[in-house]
Structure formats: structure tokens, C-alpha cells
C-alpha positions as CSV (number, residue, x, y, z in Angstrom):
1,X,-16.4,-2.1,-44.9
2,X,-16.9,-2.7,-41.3
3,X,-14.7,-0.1,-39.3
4,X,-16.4,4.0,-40.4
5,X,-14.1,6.0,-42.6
6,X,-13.4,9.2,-41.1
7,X,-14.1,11.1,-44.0
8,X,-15.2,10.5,-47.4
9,X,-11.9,10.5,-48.9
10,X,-11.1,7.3,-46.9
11,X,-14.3,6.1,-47.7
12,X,-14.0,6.4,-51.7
13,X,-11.4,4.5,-52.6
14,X,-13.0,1.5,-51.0
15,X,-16.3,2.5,-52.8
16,X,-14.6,2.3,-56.1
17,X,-13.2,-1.4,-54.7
18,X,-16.6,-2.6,-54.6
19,X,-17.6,-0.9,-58.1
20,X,-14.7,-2.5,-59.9
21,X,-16.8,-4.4,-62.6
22,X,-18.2,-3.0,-65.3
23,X,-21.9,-4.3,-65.2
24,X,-21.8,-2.7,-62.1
25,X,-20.7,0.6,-62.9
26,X,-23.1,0.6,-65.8
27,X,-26.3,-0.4,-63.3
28,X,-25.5,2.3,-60.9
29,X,-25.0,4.6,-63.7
30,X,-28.6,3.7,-65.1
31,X,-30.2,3.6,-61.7
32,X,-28.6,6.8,-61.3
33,X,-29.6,8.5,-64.7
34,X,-33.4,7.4,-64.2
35,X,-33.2,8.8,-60.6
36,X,-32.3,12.1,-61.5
37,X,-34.4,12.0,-64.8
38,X,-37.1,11.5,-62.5
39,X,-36.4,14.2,-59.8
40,X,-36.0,16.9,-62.4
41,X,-39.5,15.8,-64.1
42,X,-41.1,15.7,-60.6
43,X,-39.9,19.6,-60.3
44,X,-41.0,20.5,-64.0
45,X,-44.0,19.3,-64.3
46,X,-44.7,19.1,-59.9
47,X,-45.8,15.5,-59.8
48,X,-43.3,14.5,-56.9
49,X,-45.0,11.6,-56.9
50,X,-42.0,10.8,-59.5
51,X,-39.3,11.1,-56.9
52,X,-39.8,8.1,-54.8
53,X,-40.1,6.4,-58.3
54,X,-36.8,7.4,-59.0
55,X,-35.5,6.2,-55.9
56,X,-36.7,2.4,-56.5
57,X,-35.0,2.7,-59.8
58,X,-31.6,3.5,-58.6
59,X,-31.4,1.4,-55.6
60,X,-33.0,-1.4,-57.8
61,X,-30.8,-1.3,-60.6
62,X,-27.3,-0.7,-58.0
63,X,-28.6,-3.9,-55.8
64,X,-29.1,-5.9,-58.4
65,X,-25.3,-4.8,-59.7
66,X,-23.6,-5.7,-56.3
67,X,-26.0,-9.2,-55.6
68,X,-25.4,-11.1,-59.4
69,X,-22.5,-9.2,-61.0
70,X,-20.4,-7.7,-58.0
71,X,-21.4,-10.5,-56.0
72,X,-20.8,-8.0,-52.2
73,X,-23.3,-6.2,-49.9
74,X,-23.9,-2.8,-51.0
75,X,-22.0,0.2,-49.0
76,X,-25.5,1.6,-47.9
77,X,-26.3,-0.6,-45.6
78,X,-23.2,0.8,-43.3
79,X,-22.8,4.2,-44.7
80,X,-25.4,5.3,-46.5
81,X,-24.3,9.5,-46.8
82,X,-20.8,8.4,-47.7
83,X,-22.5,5.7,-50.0
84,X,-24.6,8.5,-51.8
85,X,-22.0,11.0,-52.1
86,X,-20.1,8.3,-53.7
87,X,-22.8,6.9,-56.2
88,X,-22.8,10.6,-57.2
89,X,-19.3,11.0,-57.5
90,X,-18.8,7.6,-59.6
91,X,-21.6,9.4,-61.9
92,X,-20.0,12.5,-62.4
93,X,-16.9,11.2,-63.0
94,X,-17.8,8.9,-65.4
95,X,-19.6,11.1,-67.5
96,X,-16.5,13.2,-67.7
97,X,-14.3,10.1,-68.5
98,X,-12.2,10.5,-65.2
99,X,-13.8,7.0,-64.1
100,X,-14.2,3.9,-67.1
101,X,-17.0,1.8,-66.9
């Protein structure tokens, strides 16, 4: 992933590339679950103290997807918007059964 996309679309494909294994797919999608878990507590009951706690957990449980089961460098470090918007999109789409794990 060295040359920038120019848009996400020519981004995604490439995401899903380096999200091709299942463990993977399942961390992010934990990682992901706890984030937002915690960002809707952190409005509910206004202890957004839970946020940044919900940011550890899903770039915790991701990097530890790409370092021992993906075994590649995660998208973030070169584009981390287009690297959100994809963890985001992976999410939704697998919960809808567009994407497998």
C-alpha cells in the first residue's frame, strides 16, 4: 500500500486484500464492536472517559489480527481516514452477510 488511492473505492479493494483471513476479520470485528459499545455508553451514561477506552480496544484487537494472524502492517499507518472508513465498512457489511468472516 505504498502509492495513495485516489479515492476510497480504489482503496477498499486492497483493504479487503489485507483482511482476507478470518481471525482477522473476526478481531477487527470485536475491536470494532467494543469500540462502539463503548462510545454509545460514554454518551448514555456521559463518562467519555469510555471513548478513548474503546479506541485501545479496537486498534488492539485489529493490530494484533494483522501482526500474528495476517502477518502485514496495518493500512493505518499510510491511510488512516481511508483505513477507518474501511474498518467500518468491513463491519457493516459483515453484519449484513455481504462480507464472510
Amino acid at each position: 500500500m505504498s502509492a495513495a488511492p485516489l479515492s476510497f473505492a480504489e482503496f477498499y479493494p486492497r483493504y479487503l486484500r489485507e483482511h482476507s483471513k478470518r481471525g482477522t476479520r473476526v478481531l477487527h470485528f470485536l475491536g470494532t464492536t467494543l469500540f462502539l459499545t463503548a462510545f454509545v455508553l460514554a454518551l448514555v451514561w456521559q463518562r467519555f472517559n469510555l471513548i478513548p477506552l474503546g479506541i485501545v480496544a479496537a486498534y488492539g484487537f485489529a493490530w494484533i489480527g494483522h501482526f500474528f494472524v495476517e502477518r502485514n502492517r496495518p493500512a493505518t499507518f499510510q491511510h488512516p481516514w481511508y483505513s477507518l472508513l474501511g474498518d467500518f465498512r468491513l463491519y457493516f457489511d459483515l453484519l449484513r452477510g455481504r462480507e464472510r468472516f
